[in-house]
Each structure stands twice: as structure tokens, then as C-alpha cells.
LOLO-811755 format. One record per residue (C-alpha): residue in one letter; x, y, z. Coordinates in steps of 0.1 Angstrom, whole numbers, padded with zeros to 4 digits, always signed. Layout:
N
aXYZ ...
***
This chain:
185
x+0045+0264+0054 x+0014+0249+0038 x+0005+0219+0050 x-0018+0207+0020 x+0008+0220-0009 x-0002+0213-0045 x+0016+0177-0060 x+0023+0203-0088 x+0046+0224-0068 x+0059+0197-0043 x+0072+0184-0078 x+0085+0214-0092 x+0106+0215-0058 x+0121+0182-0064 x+0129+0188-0103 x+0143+0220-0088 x+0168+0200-0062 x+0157+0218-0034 x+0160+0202+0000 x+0130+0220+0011 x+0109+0191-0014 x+0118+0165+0013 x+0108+0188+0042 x+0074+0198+0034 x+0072+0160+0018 x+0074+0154+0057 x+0051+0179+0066 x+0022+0172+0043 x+0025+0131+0044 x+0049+0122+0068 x+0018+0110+0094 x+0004+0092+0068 x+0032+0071+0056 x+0043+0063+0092 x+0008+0047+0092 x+0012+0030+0061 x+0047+0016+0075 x+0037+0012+0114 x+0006-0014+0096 x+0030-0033+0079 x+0061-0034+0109 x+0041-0028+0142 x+0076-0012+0151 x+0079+0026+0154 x+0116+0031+0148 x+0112+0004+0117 x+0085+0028+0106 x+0106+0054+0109 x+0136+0042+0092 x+0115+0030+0067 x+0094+0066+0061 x+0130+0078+0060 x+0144+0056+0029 x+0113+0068+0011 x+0117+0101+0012 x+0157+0093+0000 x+0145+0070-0025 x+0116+0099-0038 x+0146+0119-0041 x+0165+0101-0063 x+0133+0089-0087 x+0123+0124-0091 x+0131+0137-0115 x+0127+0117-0140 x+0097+0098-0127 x+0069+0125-0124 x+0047+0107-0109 x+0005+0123-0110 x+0002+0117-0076 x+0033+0121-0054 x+0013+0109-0022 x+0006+0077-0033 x+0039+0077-0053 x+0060+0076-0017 x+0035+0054+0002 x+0041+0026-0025 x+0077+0033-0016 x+0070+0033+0018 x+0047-0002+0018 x+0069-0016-0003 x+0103-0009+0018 x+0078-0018+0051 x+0070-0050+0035 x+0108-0058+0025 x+0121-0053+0059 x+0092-0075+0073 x+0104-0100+0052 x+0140-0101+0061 x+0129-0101+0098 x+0105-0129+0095 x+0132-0147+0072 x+0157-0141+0104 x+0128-0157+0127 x+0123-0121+0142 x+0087-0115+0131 x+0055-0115+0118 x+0019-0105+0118 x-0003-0090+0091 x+0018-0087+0062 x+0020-0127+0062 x-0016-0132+0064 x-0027-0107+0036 x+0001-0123+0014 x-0009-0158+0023 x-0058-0146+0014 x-0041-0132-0015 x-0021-0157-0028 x-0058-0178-0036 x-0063-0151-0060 x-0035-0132-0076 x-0006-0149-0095 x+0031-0148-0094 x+0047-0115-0094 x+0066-0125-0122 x+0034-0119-0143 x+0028-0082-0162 x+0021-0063-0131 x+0009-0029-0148 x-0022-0052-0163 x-0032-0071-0131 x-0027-0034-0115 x-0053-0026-0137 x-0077-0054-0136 x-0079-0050-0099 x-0082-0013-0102 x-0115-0021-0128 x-0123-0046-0101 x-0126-0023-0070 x-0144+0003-0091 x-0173-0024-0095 x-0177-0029-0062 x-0198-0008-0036 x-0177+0020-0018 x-0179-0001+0015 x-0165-0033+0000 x-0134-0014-0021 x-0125+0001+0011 x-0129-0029+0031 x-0101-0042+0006 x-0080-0017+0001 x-0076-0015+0040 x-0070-0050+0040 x-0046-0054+0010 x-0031-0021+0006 x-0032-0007+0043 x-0024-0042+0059 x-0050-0034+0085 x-0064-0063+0109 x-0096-0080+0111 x-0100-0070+0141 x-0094-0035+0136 x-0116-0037+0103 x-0142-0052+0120 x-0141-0019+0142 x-0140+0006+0116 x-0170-0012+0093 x-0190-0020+0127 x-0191-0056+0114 x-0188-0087+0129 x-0153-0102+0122 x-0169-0130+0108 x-0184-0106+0082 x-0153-0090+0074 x-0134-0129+0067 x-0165-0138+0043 x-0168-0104+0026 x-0129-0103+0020 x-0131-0143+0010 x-0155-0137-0013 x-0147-0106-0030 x-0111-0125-0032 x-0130-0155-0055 x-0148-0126-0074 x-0111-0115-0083 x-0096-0146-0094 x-0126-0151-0115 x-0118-0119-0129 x-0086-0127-0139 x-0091-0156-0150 x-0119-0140-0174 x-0089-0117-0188 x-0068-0148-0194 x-0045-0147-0165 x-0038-0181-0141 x-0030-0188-0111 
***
């Protein structure tokens, strides 16, 4: 099996309704999207479960979605089924941690989800590709990955008092964005 498999023929094995799509799914990004749950939950068997419903969910959306990149494709599921059991757990008093601090910085900045997600997608894309390498990562490790401070303040090799200010201001550079483009908070 080839670990690094092209999207293109990971894809044609899903259109194709062969189980092997989901197995070498597992092989090429299973690690990654247990990371991508395990930052969100802090649990490994929520993690798991979680990894698990993506990879059902992935084969039920494709076909007809054909997504251009089926990594990221089934770590949004992933993030987004991590973040909706963290939810339920904290709303049962079970939980909590990073997802409700991210949600909480972000909140200052981005408006309700009721708004036209697709555009604020891509203002904050436009955004990120503005800033310096250092500082997009910095925030897509914060927002997207759900790392910690602390652990960002590890990987950077800045203070954690330099990762709060960097993120807090790059945060007030993105509502002034938005609000440039005509979108409140």
C-alpha cells in the first residue's frame, strides 16, 4: 500500500464504492486526524470514535461532493464532529478545555454563524495570506488545530505572553477586516 496516495485516486476509489477508499483513507491520514480530534477532546477513544464517523460520513458525501483536497475535506469533518461532541459533553457538565477558549478569543472577532460562511471563509483565507508565515501558522494552530498556549509558546519558542498579544492582535486586525468588507459583529 502507498502510504502518500494521490487525492486523485483515493477519490476515484470512493466514486468507485470500494471499501478499500476508507482503508488507505486510514492509512494515509488516520494519524493526522486523530491529532486534529485528540486537540479538540483530549480523550483518545473520543478521538477515535470521532476519526471513525468521519471516515463514514466521507463515505457517504463522496460521491457527489469531490472535494480538491480530500485531506482537509475529512479533517473539517473530523474538527467539526470533535468540536460537536465537546459541546454536548461540556453542555452535560462533563468537559472542557481548548475548544471553549478559542471559541470564546474568536467570538471578539468573527460574527454569528448564521452569516454567509463561504465569504467570511474567504476573507479570513485573504487575511492569513497577508500575514508573515510565522503569524498564519501561529493562527491556524490556534483556531483550526485548537492547540494551547502553552504548547504554542513551545513550538514558536515564544514567551506565552507573546503568543496571547500576537493572537489578540492579529484577532483586531481581523475584525477590522471584516468590518472593511461590510460584515458586523
Amino acid at each position: 500500500m502507498v502510504i502518500n496516495m494521490e487525492n486523485e485516486k483515493l477519490l476515484e476509489l470512493y466514486n468507485k464504492r470500494s471499501e478499500n477508499a476508507i482503508v488507505l483513507t486510514a492509512n494515509c491520514f488516520g494519524n493526522y486526524l486523530m491529532r486534529v480530534a485528540f486537540n479538540v477532546l483530549g480523550n483518545y477513544e473520543d478521538s477515535e470514535e470521532c476519526v471513525q464517523d468521519a471516515y463514514l460520513k466521507t463515505w457517504n458525501s463522496v460521491p457527489p461532493n469531490q472535494p480538491a483536497n480530500l485531506k482537509l475535506y475529512i479533517a473539517k469533518i473530523t474538527r467539526n464532529s470533535a468540536i460537536d461532541k465537546l459541546l454536548a459533553k461540556t453542555s452535560e457538565k462533563r468537559g472542557g478545555g481548548q475548544v471553549a477558549l478559542c471559541l470564546d478569543e474568536l467570538s471578539e472577532c468573527i460574527p454569528s454563524p448564521d452569516l454567509d460562511e463561504d465569504g467570511i471563509s474567504e476573507i479570513i483565507s485573504a487575511f492569513l495570506r497577508k500575514q508573515d508565515s510565522k503569524k498564519a501558522k501561529l493562527f491556524v494552530r490556534r483556531y483550526w488545530y485548537m492547540d494551547s498556549i502553552s504548547d504554542l509558546s513551545v513550538s514558536f519558542n515564544w514567551s506565552q505572553s507573546k503568543v496571547k498579544t500576537t493572537l489578540h492582535r492579529m484577532r483586531s486586525e481581523l475584525k477590522e477586516e471584516l468590518s472593511k468588507e461590510g460584515i458586523r459583529i
